[in-house]
N, C-alpha and C positions, 0 to 999 in steps of 0.2 A: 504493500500500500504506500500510498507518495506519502511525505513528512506534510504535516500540519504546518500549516503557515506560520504559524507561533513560533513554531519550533526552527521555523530558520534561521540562521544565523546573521545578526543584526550588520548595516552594510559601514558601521563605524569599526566594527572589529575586522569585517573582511578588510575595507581599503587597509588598515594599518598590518595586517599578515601579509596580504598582498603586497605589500608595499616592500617589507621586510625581504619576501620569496623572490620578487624582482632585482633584488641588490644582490641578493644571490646568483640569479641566473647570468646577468651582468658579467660577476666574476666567471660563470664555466663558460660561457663565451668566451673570455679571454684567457682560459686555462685551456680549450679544443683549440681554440688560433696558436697559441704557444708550444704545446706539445703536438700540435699535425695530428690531433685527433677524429675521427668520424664518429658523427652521432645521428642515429636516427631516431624520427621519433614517428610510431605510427599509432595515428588518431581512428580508430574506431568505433560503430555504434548505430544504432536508429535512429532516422531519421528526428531533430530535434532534441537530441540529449545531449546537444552543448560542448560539443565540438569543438563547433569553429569561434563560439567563444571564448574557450578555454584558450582555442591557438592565439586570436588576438590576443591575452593576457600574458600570452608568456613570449610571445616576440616585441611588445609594446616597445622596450627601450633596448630592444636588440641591435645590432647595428644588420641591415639587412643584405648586406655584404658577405659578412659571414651566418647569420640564420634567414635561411628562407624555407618558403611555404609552398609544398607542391600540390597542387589540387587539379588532376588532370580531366580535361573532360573527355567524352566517351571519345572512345577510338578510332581514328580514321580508318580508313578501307585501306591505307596500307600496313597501317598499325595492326588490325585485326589478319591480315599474314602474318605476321612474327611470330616468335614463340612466343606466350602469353609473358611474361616476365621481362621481357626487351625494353618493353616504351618508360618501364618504371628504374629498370638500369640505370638509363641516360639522366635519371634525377636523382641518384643517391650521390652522395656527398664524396669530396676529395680530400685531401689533409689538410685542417684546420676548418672544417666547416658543420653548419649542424642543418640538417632537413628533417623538416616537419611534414607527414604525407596526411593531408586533410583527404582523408581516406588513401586507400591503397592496392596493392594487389587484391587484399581481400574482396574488390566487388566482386570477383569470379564466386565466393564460398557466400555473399548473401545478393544483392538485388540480381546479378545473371544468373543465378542460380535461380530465385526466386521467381521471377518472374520473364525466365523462359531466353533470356538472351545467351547463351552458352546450351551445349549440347551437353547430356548426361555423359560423355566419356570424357567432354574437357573438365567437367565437372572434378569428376573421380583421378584425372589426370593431375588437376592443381592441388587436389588435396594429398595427393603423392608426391608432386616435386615443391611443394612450398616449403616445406619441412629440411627439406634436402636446402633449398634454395636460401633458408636463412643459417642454415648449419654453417654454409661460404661465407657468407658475410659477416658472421659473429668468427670465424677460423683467421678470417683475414685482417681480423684489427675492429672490425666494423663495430660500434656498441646499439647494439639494436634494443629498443624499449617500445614494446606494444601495450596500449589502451586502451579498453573497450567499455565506451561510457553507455552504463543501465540504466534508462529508463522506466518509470511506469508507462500503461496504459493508458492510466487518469491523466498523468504529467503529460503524454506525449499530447493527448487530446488538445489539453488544454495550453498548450502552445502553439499548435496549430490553429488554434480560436485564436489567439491575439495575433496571430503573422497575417491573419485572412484579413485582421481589421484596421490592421496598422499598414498604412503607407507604405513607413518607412522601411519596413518586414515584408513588406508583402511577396518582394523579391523571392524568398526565403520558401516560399512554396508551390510546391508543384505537383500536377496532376501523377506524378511517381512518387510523394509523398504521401497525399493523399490514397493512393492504391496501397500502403503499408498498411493503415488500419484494417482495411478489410486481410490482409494478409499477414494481420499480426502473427497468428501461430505456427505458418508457416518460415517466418523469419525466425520466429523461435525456437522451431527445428533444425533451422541452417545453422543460426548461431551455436546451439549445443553441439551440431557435429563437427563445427568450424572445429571448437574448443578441443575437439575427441583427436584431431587430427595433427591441431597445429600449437597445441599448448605443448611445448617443447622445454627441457631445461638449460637450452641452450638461449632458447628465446621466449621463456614464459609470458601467457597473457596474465596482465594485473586489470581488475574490472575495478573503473569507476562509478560509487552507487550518485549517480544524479542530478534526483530530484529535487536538491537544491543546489542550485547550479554555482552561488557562491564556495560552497563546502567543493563541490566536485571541484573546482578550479584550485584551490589553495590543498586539496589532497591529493589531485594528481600532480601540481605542479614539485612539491614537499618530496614527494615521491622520488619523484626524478631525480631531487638535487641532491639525495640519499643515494640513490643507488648508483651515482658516478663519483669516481673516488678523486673530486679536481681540488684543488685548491689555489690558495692567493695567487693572483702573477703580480707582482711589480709593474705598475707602469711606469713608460721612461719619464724621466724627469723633464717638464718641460717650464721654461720661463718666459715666460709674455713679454716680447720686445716692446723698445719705446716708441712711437711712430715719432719719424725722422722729420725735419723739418722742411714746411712748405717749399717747393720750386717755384712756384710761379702757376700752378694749377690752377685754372676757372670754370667751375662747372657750367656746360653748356643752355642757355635759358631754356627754361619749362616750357615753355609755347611749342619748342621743338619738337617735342615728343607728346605721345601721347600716353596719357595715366586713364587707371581704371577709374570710374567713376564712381565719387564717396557716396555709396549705399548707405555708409552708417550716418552719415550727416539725415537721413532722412527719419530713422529711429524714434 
């Protein structure tokens, strides 16, 4: 059952955890940039369990040079030749960087799965070489961390009510969204056997519970910054020069250019 609204955690104590977790992740930024290390991070889950807010909160003051965010969309027709694991290759990380996959390989083990876009043998195929496939990449230095944020039913409903009414969300849903509720249980079959297949010890799934989305963000991000072993980097020392005195400089009159027009003068 979703947590009582009561019971959520009040948004004075998240921003100030928040705030904490992000001075952290700051520093393993600059501990992956220093040691050449690879991180990935794979965001999982149904639709509306808070995802992709979690991602904004934890690349907020990242430098997006070294963390970025892959969220690929559905496959081109030359993509859908490849082996299925190829298109997602080409966005895992090099030394010194961190990739976040707002979703991931896993579409194959829940919505192509679900609702019909993969054949039963690719199906049975990914759930055999995924396993295999992150054995490589944890073998080869890679630090792979997989999350799969849980949902209620009540909860997911009711986020979908305010995306449909909100503007500025409304983005945020779609007619494959919408087709989850009717095929909640079926996602909920894929997700268990996902689990049965690919919860490995080499790359275990950690499940996110939620339905409060402040909690899920500050547990999964805690998480993370637990289970990589980085610590301080020195930053180089730098001293703010004095600007040098004028040459002779004249900025060229306003008139010549043109400026955006002050909107806020009209407020």
């Amino acid at each position: 059952m979703a947590e009582k609204k009561a019971d959520r955690l009040p948004r004075k104590a998240y921003e100030k955890e928040l705030l904490s977790l992000q001075t952290e992740l700051a520093k393993l930024q600059e501990w992956v940039r220093a040691e050449g290390a690879r991180l990935v991070v794979v965001f999982e889950g149904r639709d509306a369990a808070g995802k992709g807010g979690t991602i904004k909160r934890v690349t907020e003051h990242l430098n997006p040079r070294v963390a970025r965010i892959a969220a690929l969309p559905k496959p081109t027709e030359r993509e859908r030749g490849q082996w299925y694991f190829q298109r997602y290759v080409e966005h895992l990380p090099t030394a010194g960087e961190i990739v976040l996959f707002d979703r991931s390989w896993y579409n194959r083990a829940g919505v192509e799965h679900v609702m019909g876009f993969c054949t039963h043998e690719e199906y049975r195929l990914f759930l055999r070489q995924c396993p295999i496939f992150e054995r490589m990449l944890v073998e080869d230095g890679t630090l792979l961390r997989k999350y799969w944020f849980s949902v209620s039913d009540t909860e997911q409903q009711e986020r979908f009510r305010k995306r449909l009414e909100d503007p500025l969300r409304r983005w945020k849903l779609s007619p494959m969204d919408l087709e989850s509720i009717s095929r909640w249980e079926a996602y909920s079959r894929a997700k268990d056997e996902m689990m049965v297949h690919t919860d490995i010890a080499e790359a275990p799934w950690y499940v996110v519970e939620s339905d409060d989305k402040r909690r899920a963000r500050l547990n999964m991000i805690a998480h993370l910054l637990d289970s990589v072993p980085y610590h301080d980097v020195l930053p180089p020392v730098l001293d703010l020069p004095d600007r040098p005195p004028s040459t002779g400089y004249q900025r060229p009159p306003r008139d010549l250019q043109t400026y955006v027009p002050d909107h806020v003068a009209g407020l």
